[in-house]
MIPAVEX-260418 format. One record per residue: residue number from 1; residue in one letter; x, y, z of N, C-alpha, C in turn. Coordinates in steps of 0.05 Angstrom, whole numbers. Layout:
BEGIN
PT vexse zase n.east n.north   n.up ca.east ca.north  ca.up c.east c.north   c.up
PT   NUM    A      X       Y      Z       X        Y      Z      X       Y      Z
...
END
This chain:
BEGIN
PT vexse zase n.east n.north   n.up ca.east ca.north  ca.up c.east c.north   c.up
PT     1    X   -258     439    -29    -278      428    -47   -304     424    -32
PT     2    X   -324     439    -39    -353      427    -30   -360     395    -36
PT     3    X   -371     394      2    -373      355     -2   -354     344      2
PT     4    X   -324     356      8    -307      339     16   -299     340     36
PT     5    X   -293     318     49    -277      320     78   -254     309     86
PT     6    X   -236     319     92    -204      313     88   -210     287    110
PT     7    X   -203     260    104    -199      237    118   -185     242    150
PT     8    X   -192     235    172    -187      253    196   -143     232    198
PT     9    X   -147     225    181    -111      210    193    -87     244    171
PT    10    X   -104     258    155     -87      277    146    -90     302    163
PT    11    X   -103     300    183    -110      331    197    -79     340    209
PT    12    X    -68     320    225     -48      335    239    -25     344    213
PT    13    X    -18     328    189       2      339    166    -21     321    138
PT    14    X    -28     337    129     -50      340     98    -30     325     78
PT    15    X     -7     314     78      10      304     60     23     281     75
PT    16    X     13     270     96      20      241    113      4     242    124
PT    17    X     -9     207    108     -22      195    129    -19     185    160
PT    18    X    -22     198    185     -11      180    213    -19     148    212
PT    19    X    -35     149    195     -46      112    193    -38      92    184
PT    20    X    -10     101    169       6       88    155     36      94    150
PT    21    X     56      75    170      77       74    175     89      92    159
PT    22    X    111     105    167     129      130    149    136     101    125
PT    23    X    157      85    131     169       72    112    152      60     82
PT    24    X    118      56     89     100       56     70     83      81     61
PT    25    X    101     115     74      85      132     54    111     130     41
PT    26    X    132     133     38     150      146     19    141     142     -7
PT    27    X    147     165    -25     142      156    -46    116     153    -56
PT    28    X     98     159    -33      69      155    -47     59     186    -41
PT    29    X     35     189    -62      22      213    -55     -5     221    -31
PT    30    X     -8     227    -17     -29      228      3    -55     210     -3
PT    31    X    -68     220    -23     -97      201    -36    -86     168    -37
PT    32    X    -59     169    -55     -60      133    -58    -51     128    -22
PT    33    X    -38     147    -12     -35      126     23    -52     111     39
PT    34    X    -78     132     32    -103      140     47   -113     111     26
PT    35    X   -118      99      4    -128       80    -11   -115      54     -3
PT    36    X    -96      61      3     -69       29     -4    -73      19     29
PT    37    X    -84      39     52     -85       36     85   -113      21     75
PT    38    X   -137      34     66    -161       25     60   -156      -4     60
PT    39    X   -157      -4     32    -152      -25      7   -138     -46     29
PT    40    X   -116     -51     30     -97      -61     55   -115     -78     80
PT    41    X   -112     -60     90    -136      -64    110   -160     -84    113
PT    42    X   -177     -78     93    -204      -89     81   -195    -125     69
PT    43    X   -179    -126     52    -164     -151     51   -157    -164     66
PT    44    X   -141    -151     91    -130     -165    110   -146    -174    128
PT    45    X   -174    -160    136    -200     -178    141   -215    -196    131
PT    46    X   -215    -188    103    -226     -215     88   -204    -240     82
PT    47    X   -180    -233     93    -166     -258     87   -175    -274    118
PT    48    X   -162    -254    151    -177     -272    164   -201    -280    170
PT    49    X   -221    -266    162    -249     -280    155   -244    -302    135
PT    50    X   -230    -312    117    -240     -336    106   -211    -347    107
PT    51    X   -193    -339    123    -169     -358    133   -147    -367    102
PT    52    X   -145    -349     80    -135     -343     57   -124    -330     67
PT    53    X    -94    -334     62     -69     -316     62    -63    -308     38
PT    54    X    -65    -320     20     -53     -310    -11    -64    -298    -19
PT    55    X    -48    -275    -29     -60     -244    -44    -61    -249    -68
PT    56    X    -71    -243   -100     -56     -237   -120    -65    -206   -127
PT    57    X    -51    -183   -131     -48     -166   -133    -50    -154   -170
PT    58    X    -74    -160   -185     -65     -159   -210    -62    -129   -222
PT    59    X    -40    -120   -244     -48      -92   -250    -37     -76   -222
PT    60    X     -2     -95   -217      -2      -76   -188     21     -48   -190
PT    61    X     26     -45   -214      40      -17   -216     65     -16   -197
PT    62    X     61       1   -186      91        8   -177    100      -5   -149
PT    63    X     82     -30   -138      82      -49   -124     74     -37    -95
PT    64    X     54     -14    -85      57        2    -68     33     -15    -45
PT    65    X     18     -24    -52      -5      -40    -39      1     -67    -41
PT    66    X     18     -82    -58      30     -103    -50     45    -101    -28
PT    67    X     67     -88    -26      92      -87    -10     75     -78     25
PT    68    X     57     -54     20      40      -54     44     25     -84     56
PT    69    X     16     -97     33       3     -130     48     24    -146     53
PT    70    X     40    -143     42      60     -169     39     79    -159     74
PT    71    X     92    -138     67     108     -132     89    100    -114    120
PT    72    X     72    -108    107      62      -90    131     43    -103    145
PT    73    X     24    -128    131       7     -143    131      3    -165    140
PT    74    X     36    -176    130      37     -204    125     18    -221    114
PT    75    X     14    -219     93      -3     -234     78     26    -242     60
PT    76    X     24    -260     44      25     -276     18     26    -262    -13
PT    77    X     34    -238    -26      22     -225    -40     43    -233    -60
PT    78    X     29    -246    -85      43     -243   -119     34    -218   -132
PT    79    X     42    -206   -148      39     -177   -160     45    -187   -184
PT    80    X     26    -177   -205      24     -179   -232     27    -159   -245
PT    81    X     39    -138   -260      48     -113   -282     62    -122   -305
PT    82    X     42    -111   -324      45     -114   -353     72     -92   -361
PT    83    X     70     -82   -346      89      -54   -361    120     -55   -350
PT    84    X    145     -61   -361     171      -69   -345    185     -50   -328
PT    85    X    168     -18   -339     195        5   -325    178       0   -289
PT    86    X    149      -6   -294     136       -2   -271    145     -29   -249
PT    87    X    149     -42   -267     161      -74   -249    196     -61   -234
PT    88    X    204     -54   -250     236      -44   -242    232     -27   -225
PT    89    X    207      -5   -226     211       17   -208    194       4   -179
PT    90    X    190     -15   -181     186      -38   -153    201     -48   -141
PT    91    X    216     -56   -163     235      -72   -143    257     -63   -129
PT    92    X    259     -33   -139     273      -10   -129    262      -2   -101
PT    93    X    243       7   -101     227        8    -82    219     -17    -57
PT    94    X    218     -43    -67     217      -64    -53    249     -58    -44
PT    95    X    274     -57    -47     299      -63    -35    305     -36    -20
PT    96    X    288      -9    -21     298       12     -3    282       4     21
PT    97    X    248      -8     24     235      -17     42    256     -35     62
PT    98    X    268     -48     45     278      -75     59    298     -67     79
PT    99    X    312     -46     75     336      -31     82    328     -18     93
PT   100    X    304      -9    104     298       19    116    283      -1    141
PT   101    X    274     -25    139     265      -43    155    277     -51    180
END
């Protein structure tokens, strides 16, 4: 794509991020890895810049950037989803993390 530049953590494999632990890509697609390491990240400075641990995560889908703050982060994170298959397909995902831990 003209104008684009593949983020330098996909050069050595274009479908894993190196920037973000195997056990937090599973299951995700390259773009959200590359967002959820961002996103992640950026929080976890502004929490120790203003010494706030508690996340709330609203609209958090399939719990993929929670579970990255909460367990990769250690932050504090509540997750809010309106939709129930997307809550179940978390907590699915929260108990293979836990096991693969």
């Amino acid at each position: 794509t003209p104008g684009f530049q593949t983020p330098s953590e996909f050069l050595e494999n274009p479908s894993q991020s190196s920037r973000l632990t195997a056990p937090f890509r599973k299951h995700v697609r390259p773009k959200k890895q590359h967002e959820i390491r961002r996103l992640g990240e950026l929080v976890k400075k502004l929490s120790d810049f203003t010494g706030c641990t508690q996340v709330v995560d609203v609209g958090s889908g399939q719990g993929h950037l929670s579970r990255f703050m909460a367990l990769g982060l250690g932050l504090m994170v509540k997750s809010i989803e309106g939709d129930q298959r997307l809550v179940e397909r978390a907590q699915c995902l929260d108990q293979e993390l836990l096991q693969a831990l």
